[in-house]
C-alpha positions as a printed NumPy array, in Angstrom:
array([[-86.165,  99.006, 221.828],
       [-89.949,  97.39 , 222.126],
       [-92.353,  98.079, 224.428],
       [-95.681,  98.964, 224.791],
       [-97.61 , 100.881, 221.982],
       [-94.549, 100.155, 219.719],
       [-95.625,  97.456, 217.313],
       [-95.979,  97.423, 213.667],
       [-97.858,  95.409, 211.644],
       [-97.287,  94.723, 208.137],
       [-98.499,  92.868, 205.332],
       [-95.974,  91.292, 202.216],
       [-93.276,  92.391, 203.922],
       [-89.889,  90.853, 202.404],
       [-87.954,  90.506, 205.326],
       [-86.747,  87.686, 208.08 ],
       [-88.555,  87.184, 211.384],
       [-86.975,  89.169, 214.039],
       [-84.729,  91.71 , 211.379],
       [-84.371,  94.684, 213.178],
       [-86.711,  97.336, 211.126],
       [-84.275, 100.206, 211.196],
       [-86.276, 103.35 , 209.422],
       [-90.151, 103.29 , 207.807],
       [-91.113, 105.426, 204.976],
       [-93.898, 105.516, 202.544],
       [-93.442, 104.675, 198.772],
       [-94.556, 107.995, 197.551],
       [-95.098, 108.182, 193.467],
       [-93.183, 111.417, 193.596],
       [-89.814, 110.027, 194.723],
       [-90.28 , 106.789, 191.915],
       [-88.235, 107.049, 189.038],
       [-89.728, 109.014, 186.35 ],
       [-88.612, 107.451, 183.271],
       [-88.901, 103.695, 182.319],
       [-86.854, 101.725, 184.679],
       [-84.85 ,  98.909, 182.867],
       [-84.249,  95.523, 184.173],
       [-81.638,  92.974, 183.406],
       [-83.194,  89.803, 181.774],
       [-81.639,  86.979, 183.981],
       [-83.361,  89.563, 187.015],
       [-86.578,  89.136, 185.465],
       [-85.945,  85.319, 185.164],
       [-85.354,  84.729, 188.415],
       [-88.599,  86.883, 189.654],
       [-90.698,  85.035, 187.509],
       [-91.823,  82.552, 190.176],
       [-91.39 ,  84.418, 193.19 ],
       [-95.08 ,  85.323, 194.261]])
């Protein structure tokens, strides 16, 4: 539920107006994967124009 005091504002945030935001947590370098993450090629592809 909303109400007062209970907004939260974001910036770059990939998500639809009005999506329910069901838990916040910080990115945290600790929890990132430690070794080179790999990505498929057609992934990369289709990211290429996204921002």
């Amino acid at each position: 539920m909303s109400g007062p005091g209970r907004a939260l504002h974001v910036a770059d945030l990939d998500a639809l107006d009005g999506t329910p935001v069901l838990d916040i947590k910080p990115y945290l370098r600790e929890f990132a994967p430690q070794d080179e993450v790999w990505q498929a090629p057609w992934a990369t592809n289709l990211m290429h124009q996204y921002y």
